[in-house]
Each structure stands twice: as C-alpha cells, then as structure tokens.
LOKOL-964985 format. One record per residue (C-alpha): x, y, z; residue in three letters. Coordinates in steps of 0.001 Angstrom, whole numbers, padded with zeros to 6 digits, always signed. Layout:
N
XYZAla
...
end
This chain:
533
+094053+134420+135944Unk
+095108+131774+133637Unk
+092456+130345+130974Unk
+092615+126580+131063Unk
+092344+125188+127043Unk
+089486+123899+125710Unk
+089566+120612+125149Unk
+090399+118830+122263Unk
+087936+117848+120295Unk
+087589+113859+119689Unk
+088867+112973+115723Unk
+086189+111497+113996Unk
+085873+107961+114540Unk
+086819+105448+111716Unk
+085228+102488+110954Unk
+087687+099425+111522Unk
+089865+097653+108914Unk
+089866+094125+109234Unk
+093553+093031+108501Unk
+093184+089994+106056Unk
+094588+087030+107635Unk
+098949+086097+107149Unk
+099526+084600+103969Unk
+096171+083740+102917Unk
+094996+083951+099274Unk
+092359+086174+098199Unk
+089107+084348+098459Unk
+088634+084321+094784Unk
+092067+083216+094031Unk
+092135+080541+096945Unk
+088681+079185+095098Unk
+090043+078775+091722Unk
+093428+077179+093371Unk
+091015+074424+094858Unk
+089599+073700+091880Unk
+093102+073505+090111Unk
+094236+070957+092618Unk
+090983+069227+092661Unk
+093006+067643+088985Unk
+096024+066668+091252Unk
+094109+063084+092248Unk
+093161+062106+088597Unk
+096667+062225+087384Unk
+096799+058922+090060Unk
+094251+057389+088055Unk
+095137+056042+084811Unk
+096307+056263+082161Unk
+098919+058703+083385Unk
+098960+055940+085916Unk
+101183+058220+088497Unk
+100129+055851+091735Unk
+103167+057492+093918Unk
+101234+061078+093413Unk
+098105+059633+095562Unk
+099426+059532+098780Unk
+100204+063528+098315Unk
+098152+064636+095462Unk
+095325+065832+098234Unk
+097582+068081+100060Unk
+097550+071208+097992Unk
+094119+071009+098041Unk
+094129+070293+101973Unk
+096287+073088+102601Unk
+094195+075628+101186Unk
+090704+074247+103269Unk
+093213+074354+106150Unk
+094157+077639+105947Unk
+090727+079183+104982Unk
+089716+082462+107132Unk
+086422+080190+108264Unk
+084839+077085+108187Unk
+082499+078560+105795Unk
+085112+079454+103547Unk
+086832+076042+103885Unk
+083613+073938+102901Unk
+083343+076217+099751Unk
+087124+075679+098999Unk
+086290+071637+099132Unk
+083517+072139+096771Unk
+085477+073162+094584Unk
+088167+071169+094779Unk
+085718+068234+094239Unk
+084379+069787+091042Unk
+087531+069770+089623Unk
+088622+066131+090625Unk
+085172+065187+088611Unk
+085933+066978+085886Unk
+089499+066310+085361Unk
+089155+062417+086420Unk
+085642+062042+084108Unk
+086387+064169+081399Unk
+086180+061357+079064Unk
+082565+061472+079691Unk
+081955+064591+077126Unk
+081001+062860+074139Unk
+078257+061137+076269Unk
+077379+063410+078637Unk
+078444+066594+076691Unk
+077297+070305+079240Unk
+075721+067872+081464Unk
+079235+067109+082761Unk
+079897+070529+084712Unk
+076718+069955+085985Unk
+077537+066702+087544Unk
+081215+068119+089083Unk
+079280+071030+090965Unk
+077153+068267+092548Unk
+079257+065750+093270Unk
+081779+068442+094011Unk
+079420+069584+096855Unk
+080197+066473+098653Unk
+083745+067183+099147Unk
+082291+070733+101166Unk
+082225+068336+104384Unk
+086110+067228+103899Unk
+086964+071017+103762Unk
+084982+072128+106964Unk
+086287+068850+108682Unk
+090002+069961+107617Unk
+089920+073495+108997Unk
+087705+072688+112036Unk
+090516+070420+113289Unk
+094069+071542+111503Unk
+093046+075788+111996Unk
+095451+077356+112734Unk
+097637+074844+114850Unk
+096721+071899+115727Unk
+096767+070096+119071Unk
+097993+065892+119229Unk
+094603+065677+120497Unk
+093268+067671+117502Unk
+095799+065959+115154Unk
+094976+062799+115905Unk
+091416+063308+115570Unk
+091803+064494+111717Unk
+093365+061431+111174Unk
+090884+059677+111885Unk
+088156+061763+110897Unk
+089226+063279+107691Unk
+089704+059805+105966Unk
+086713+058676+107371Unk
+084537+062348+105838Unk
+086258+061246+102249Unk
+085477+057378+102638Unk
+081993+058674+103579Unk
+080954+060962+100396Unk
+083234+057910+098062Unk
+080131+055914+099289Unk
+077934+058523+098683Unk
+078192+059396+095137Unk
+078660+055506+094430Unk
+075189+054719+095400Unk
+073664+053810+092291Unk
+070313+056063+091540Unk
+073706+058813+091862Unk
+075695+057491+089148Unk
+077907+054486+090747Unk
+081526+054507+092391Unk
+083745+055299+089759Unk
+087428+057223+090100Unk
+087694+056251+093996Unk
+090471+056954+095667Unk
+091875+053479+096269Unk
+091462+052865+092571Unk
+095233+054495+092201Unk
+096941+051299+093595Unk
+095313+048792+091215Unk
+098924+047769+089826Unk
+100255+047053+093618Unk
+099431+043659+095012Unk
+100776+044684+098502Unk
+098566+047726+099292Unk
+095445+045594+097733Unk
+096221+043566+100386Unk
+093873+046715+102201Unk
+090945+045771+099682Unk
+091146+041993+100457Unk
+090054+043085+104612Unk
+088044+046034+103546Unk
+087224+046593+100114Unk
+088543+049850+098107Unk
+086828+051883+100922Unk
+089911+050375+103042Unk
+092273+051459+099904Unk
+090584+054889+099589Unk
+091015+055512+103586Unk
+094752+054401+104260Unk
+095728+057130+101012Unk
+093327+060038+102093Unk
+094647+059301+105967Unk
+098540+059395+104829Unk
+097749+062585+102538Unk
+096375+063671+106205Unk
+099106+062798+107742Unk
+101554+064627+105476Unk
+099490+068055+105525Unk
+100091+067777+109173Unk
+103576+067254+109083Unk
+104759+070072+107029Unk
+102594+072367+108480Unk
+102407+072350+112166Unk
+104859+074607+113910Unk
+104755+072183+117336Unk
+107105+068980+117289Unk
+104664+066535+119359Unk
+101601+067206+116428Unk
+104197+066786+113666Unk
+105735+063417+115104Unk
+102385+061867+115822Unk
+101411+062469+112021Unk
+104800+061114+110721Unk
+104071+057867+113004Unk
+100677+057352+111764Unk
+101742+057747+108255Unk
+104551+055305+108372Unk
+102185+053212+109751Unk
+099445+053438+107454Unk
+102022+052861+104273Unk
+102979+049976+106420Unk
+099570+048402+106802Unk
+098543+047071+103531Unk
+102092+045595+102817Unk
+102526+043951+105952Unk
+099287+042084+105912Unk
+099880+041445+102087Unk
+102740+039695+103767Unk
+100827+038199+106829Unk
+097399+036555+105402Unk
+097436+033339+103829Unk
+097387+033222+100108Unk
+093619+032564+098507Unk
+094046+028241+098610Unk
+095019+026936+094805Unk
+092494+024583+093709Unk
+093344+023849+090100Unk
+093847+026425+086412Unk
+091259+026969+083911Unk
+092097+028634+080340Unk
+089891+031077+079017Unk
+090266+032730+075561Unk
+089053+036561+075818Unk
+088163+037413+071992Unk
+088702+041146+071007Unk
+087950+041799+067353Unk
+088793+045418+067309Unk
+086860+048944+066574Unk
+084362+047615+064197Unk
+081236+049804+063941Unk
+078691+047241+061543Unk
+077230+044792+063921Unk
+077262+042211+061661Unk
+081141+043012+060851Unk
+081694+042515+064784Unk
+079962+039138+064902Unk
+082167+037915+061808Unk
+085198+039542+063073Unk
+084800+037620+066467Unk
+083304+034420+065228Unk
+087061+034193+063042Unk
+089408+035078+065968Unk
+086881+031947+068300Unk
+087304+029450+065260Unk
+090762+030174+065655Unk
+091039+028476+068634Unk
+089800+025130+067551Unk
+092189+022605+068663Unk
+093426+024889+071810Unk
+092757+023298+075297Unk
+090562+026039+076079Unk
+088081+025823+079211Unk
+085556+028912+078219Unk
+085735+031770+075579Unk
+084207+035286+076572Unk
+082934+037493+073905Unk
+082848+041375+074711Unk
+080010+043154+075621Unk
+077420+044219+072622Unk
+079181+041183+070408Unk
+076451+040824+068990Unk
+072956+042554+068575Unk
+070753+039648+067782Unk
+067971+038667+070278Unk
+069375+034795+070622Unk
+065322+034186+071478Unk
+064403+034764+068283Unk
+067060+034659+065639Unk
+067972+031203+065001Unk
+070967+031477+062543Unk
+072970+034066+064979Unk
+071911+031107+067629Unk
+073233+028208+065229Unk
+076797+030393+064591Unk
+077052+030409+067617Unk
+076593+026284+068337Unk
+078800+026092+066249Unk
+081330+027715+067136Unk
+081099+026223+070888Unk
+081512+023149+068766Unk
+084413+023817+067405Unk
+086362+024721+070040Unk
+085012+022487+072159Unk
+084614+025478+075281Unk
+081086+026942+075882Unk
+080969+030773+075079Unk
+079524+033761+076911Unk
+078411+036119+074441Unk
+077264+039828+074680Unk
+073780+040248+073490Unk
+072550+043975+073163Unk
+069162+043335+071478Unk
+065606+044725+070942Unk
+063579+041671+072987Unk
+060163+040342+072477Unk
+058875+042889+074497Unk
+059839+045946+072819Unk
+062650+047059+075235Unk
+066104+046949+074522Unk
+068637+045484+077287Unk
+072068+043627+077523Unk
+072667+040027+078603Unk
+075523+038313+079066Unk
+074450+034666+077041Unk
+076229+031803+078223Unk
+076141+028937+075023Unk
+077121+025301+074421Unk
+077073+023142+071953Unk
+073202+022368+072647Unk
+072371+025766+072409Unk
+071751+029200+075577Unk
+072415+027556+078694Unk
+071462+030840+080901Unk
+071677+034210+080402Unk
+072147+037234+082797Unk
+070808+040872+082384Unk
+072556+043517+082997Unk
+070665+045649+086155Unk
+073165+048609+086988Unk
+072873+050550+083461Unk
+075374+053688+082936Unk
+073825+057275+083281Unk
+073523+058778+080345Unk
+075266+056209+078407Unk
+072147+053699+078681Unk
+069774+055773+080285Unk
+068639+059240+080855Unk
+067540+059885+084871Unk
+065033+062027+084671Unk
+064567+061851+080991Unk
+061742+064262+080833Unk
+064053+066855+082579Unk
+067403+066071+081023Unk
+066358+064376+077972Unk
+067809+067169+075770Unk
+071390+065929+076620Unk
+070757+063032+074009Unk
+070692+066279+071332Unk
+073736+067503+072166Unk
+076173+064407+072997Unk
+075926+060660+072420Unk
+073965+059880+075647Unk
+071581+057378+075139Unk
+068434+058252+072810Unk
+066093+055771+074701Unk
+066328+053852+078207Unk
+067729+050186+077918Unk
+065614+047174+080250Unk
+067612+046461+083518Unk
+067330+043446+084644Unk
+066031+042485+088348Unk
+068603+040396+090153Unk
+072172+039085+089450Unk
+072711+035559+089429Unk
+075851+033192+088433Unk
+076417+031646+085279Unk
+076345+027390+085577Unk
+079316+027035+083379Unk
+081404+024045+083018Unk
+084969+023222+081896Unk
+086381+021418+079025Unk
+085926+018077+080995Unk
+082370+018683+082206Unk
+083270+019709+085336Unk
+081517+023168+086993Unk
+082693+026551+086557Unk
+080584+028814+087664Unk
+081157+032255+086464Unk
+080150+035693+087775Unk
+079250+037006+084610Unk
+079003+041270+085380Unk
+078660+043460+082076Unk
+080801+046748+081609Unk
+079876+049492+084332Unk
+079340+046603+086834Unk
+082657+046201+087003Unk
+082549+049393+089481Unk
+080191+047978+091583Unk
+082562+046049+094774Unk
+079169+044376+095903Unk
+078358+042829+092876Unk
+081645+041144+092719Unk
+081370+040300+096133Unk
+077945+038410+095685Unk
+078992+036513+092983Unk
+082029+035073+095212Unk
+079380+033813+098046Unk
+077270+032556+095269Unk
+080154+030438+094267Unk
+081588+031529+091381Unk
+085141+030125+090448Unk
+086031+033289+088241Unk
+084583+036967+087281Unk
+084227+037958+083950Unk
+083668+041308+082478Unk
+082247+042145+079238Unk
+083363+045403+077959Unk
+082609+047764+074911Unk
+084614+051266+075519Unk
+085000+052290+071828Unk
+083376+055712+072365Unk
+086273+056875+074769Unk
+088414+054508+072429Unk
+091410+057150+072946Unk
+090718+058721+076263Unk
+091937+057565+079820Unk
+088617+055571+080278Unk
+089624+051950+078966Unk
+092641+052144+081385Unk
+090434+053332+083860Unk
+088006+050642+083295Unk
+090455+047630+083266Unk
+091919+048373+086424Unk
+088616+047656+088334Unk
+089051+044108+087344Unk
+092149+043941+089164Unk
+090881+045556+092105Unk
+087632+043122+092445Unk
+089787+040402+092117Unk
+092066+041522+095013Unk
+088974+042273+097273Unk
+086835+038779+096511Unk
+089869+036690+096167Unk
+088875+035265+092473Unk
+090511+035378+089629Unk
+089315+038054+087122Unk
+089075+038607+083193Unk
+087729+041293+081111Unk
+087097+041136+077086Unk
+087066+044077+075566Unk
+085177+045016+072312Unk
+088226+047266+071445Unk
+090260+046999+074531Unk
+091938+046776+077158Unk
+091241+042997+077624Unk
+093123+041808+080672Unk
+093168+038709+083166Unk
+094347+039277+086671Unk
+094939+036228+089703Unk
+093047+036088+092657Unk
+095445+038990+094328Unk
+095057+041441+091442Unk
+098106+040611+089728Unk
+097972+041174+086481Unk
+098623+037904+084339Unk
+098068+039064+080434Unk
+096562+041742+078500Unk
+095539+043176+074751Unk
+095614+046607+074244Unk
+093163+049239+072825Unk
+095707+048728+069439Unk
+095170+045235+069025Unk
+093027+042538+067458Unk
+092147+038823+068769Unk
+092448+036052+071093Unk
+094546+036657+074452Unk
+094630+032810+075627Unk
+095838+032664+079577Unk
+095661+030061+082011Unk
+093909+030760+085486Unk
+094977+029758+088474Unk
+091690+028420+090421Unk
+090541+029498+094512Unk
+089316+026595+096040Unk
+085568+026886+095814Unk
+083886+028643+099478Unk
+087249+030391+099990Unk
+086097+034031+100967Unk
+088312+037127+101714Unk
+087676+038962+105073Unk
+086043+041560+102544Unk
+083794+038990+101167Unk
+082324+038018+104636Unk
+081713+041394+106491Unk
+081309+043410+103252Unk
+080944+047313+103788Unk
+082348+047599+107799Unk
+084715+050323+106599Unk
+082125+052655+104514Unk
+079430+052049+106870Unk
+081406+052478+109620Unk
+082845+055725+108411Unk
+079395+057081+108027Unk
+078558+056547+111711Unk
+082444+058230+112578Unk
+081386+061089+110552Unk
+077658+061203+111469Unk
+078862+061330+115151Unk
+081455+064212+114826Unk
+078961+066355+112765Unk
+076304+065590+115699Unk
+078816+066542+118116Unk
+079910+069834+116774Unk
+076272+070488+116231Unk
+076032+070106+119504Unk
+079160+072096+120944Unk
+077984+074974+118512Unk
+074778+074936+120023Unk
+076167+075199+123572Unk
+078426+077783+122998Unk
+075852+079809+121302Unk
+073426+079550+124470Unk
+076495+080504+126540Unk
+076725+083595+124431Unk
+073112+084634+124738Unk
+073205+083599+128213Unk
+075931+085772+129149Unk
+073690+089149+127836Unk
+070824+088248+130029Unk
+070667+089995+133406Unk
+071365+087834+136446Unk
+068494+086475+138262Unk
+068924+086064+141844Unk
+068739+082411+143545Unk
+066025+082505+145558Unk
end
C-alpha cells in the first residue's frame, strides 16, 4: 500500500515590497529638486530680466508635484519649491533681514503646498480633457490665490508676482489694464499649465486641448492690447526727477540735490520730484531747510515734492512726501504701508533681535492713516494733481488704483534703494512703476535717491531713465490722460484675485467633500448588511 507524501510545508511568508513608483525621484532628492526650481521664476524677474523664461520657468517645478507618489508628497514638493522662489527672487533682502530671510521662504513657501496638491490631484498620472481642462483653470487660479495672499499687507506686501516678468511688454500689460497683475500673474501660471500638460500626457485629445488654451492665453493680452482704445491724450506735462547719487551725509544729499534742481532754472519744467529720504529735516520746524527749499521752487519756477524722513514733534519718526511752492508746504502725504523689517519690526518684542544682526530697522517709523492726492499745479497755474506713493508703495496695485479715482493726472514714486545699491532690487523696484501705470492708465515716474529713476506713459512704456551709475536731472515730457479716464482695472478693481479665491475655495470644498464620501463608502462597505424591513 502506497504512502501518500506529506504535504509540503507552506514557505514562510514575506512581508511585501512596495515597488517605488516608474521614474520617480527619491523623495529626498525630488524635495531638494523643487526647491532648485523654485529659482527658475526669479531669473524672469529682473535684473537678469529673462521675461521669455516665465511662461516655462514653472514647469520643472510642476512636473515634479505632478509626478509625486501622493498628494501629500506633492503639497510638500510645492513648499518647497516656494521657499526657494523667495529666497532666490528676495535674496537682496539679507543685509536687512539677515537669518530672518529663510524664515520668511519656509512660510511663504508653505503657500505654494496648495499649487502642488492641486497639480497632482488633477494631472496624476494621466489626465482626462475633463481633468485637463479643469487644471487650467484651477491651477492659475490656486497661484493667483496665495500671490494675494502673501501680498496682504500685515504679511509683508505683493512683491516678486508673477506678472511682474512682463513689465517691459506693453502688449501683455494690456492683461493688467482689465485685471490688474493678478490678470498678468494668471495668463503666465495658466500657459506654464498648459505646457506641463502638453509634454506630458500620453493621450492626443488632453495634449491638444492644452496647446489650444495656451495659444490662446499668449494671444489674449496682445490682442486686446490691440483691441481697447488708447487711454484719451489730454495734454504733456514735464517733470524733472532729481537723483543726486549714493551720498550717505544727509546734509551732503540735500546740497547735492538742491545743485542738480537749481540747474534747471530757466527749463520749462511743470514739477520737480525729489527722492525719497531727500532730506531729513522736519519742514514743521526747521525753517532754513523750509526757506532752501522756497527757493529753489523759485527758481525754477515748478513746485517740488520733496522726501522728508524726519523725527516729528511728536517724537516718532515717519516719511512724507512734502509737496512745496514758492509760498512755502502746500500738503504733505505720509507714508502708511512701511517695509518689514526695513522700517519696522512685526512683532518687535519677538523678532527684535534681527535689528542686531542685519540692518533692519532699530526702531518703528509713524505710518500714516489714509492716502490722499497731492493738489499740485503746473507751470501755468493750472491743476495737477499727483498721486504721490513713497518707495514700497509702489507694490501696492490698490494704492495706485485709488489715486487714479481720486483724480490724479500722474503717479510719482519716491525711492531710496541704496542699501541693495548693487543687487537685483532697484531693477526690481522700477519695474512696478511701469506696471501701475499700465493697470491705472496714468502716466508714471519714479526718482530715485541712487537709482533707477524712470518715467513710463500711461501703457507702461518706458519713456526715459537714469541708472543706479548716474547723477542728476532726467527731464521728460509726459503725455497727459484726460482727467476721469479709468481702465477696466481701475473700476472693478480685484475681480480676478477675489474671484480666484472663491474658484479655489470651491474646489478645496468640493474635494473635501468627495473625500469625505468616499471615506463613508469605505466604512460603509465593512458594516454588515441590515435587512430592509
């Protein structure tokens, strides 16, 4: 009788291997990749000025959040890929802000998680058209939405966004004259969307509706450049922007200035703008600074917006921007969005030990409580009114935009960027004029301490400027808007940001949703099924 064999006994069971996904990086190497690309953007910026690179410097980044193992993953991967646009695009804030600067990347960095989850919830691993088409919407409208975020001023202010890049193109401003930069900053992020779409879907129908959308979008801005009516010509004014150079003694700065403005006597010059902190006399209270500067509105026969940074009756220190005639201050204007760091500390008592290390500001400067325009007038007597804004405030596309509905014929930026005198802010800084021209449809000027001083036309055009290398007067001739013309952008303001914040606020709440569905579907299917009765 034949003895059947035992049977084998089961191997030992092994625990699983997870195979690590195709072609994707090693989480820590995928990590410090986003970070590296997160310096792709600023080279758009200037002063490498390489405006082509924005409408593809986000897809490196992109394509690593897209082809993260999770969502989880993919929000981490934008983090960091915003911490290293802020660091590479502000570096030129280390002699003010010094160690506090990594600091700020990580948490404005963390704003950028939301662009990486939206990414690689719609574009993982192959997107639909439906899908598609959704992160073209979507993923422009998650970047417009943490632009506006971090620009909100108790944050810092809006400074390296996106749409910035195009400040030397007329035709795509032609965006920011409907919409603002937010406008600028969504047509690039939603091309660079487009692209990342393009090269990497394996289907034809996804890959042709992202080429058509992103001819379109690089259509857009040109075409209505090309459509809307030019801002209506109402006359030229000449303004004399008065740069006297690095010059570190205040009084050496007044004298330096006061020469180049006497200089001008005999010009046909409408209004000459000082730069910001010409002078550090409280015009209140010190009545030969005052009588200089009589005089010298006297002379030229132009009334003169000076820079005051001054220690005022009260104690406080604050900057105004001092418009003078002949008679003596006609108004002034205080400056009410101060730089962080730079003119105060937030939180002081927490991150006061910054001003030890770096040159951030050893005590808070006075802002002032409301903007207001300047009542200037013209060589003739007739009304100019200026929107005087000082340094920073050139950021700010709402203060710009006020001072257009509150009638002001021109802008004019005071400026004093001698601390990053050979760094990539005083490019950086100039171009905002342009761009707040462009959206507001008013010619713009900035004068510059040191430089760049710069006047742009009411489409952003630049018309003259004096480098950071140069000393004195840069005399140019505005054309004039006809006074109550208003842009689109001037009359329905932030649509586009807002509007992107309810887009994004209503995906997030949907997925919330879906997730919370599908979880209850999972615990659902566990339970034991309970007869209808």
């Amino acid at each position: 009788m034949s003895r059947r064999p035992a049977p084998a006994s089961p191997a030992p069971s092994t625990p699983a291997v997870r195979e690590p996904e195709p072609h994707a990086p090693p989480r820590y190497r995928a990590r410090v990749g986003a970070l590296a690309a997160g310096a792709v953007p600023a080279l758009a910026f200037p002063a490498p000025g390489q405006a082509w690179l924005a409408w593809v410097a986000l897809v490196p980044g992109l394509l690593l959040m897209r082809r993260a193992p999770s969502g989880r993953e993919a929000a981490v991967r934008g983090w960091w890929f915003g911490a290293g646009f802020i660091l590479t695009a502000m570096s030129w804030l280390v002699p003010s802000v010094g160690p506090g600067l990594p600091v700020l990347a990580v948490l404005f960095g963390a704003l950028q998680s939301a662009v990486g989850y939206t990414v690689h919830r719609l574009l993982h691993p192959e997107p639909t058209v439906r899908r598609a088409l959704l992160a073209l919407l979507l993923v422009p409208a998650v970047w417009v939405t943490t632009e506006f975020a971090r620009s909100w001023p108790a944050l810092g202010g809006p400074w390296a966004l996106l749409g910035a890049t195009q400040w030397q193109h007329p035709a795509v401003l032609g965006l920011a004259s409907a919409g603002g930069i937010w406008l600028v900053s969504a047509a690039v992020a939603a091309v660079n969307t487009g692209v990342l779409i393009a090269l990497t879907s394996a289907r034809r129908r996804p890959r042709a509706v992202a080429a058509g959308a992103t001819v379109l979008v690089l259509a857009s801005g040109p075409l209505l450049f090309a459509l809307r009516a030019a801002p209506a010509g109402d006359g030229t004014v000449t303004v004399a922007l008065v740069q006297p150079g690095i010059v570190e003694d205040p009084q050496a700065r007044f004298e330096a200035s006061a020469r180049i403005t006497t200089g001008l006597a005999g010009r046909p010059v409408d209004l000459v703008v000082w730069g910001e902190s010409s002078t550090t006399a409280d015009l209140d209270r010190d009545p030969a600074a005052l009588d200089a500067l009589r005089r010298l509105a006297a002379t030229t026969g132009a009334e003169l917006v000076a820079g005051e940074d001054a220690r005022k009756a009260d104690g406080r220190i604050s900057k105004d921007a001092v418009l003078l005639s002949p008679a003596g201050v006609v108004d002034r204007y205080r400056k009410i969005r101060l730089v962080p760091f730079g003119e105060y500390i937030p939180l002081r008592p927490v991150l006061g030990w910054i001003a030890g290390v770096s040159r951030a500001a050893g005590e808070n400067r006075a802002p002032g409580t409301s903007f207001h325009v300047l009542p200037a007038t013209d060589r003739t007597g007739s009304p100019l009114p200026v929107g005087a804004l000082i340094c920073f405030e050139s950021a700010f596309p709402d203060m710009a935009r006020t001072a257009a509905a509150d009638g002001a014929r021109v802008l004019v930026y005071q400026s004093s960027t001698s601390t990053f005198q050979h760094t990539w802010a005083p490019e950086q800084h100039v171009s905002l004029a342009a761009i707040r021209a462009a959206e507001t449809g008013r010619p713009a000027v900035q004068a510059s301490l040191t430089g760049v001083s710069a006047a742009f036309d009411a489409e952003g055009r630049e018309l003259a400027r004096l480098g950071t290398g140069a000393t004195g007067a840069l005399t140019v001739r505005l054309p004039l808007t006809a006074p109550g013309a208003l842009t689109w952008y001037d009359r329905v303001g932030d649509v586009v940001p807002l509007g992107a914040l309810v887009v994004s606020a209503g995906a997030a709440a949907g997925a919330a949703v879906a997730g919370w569905r599908r979880s209850r579907g999972v615990r659902g299917a566990g339970q034991p099924s309970v007869p209808a009765v």
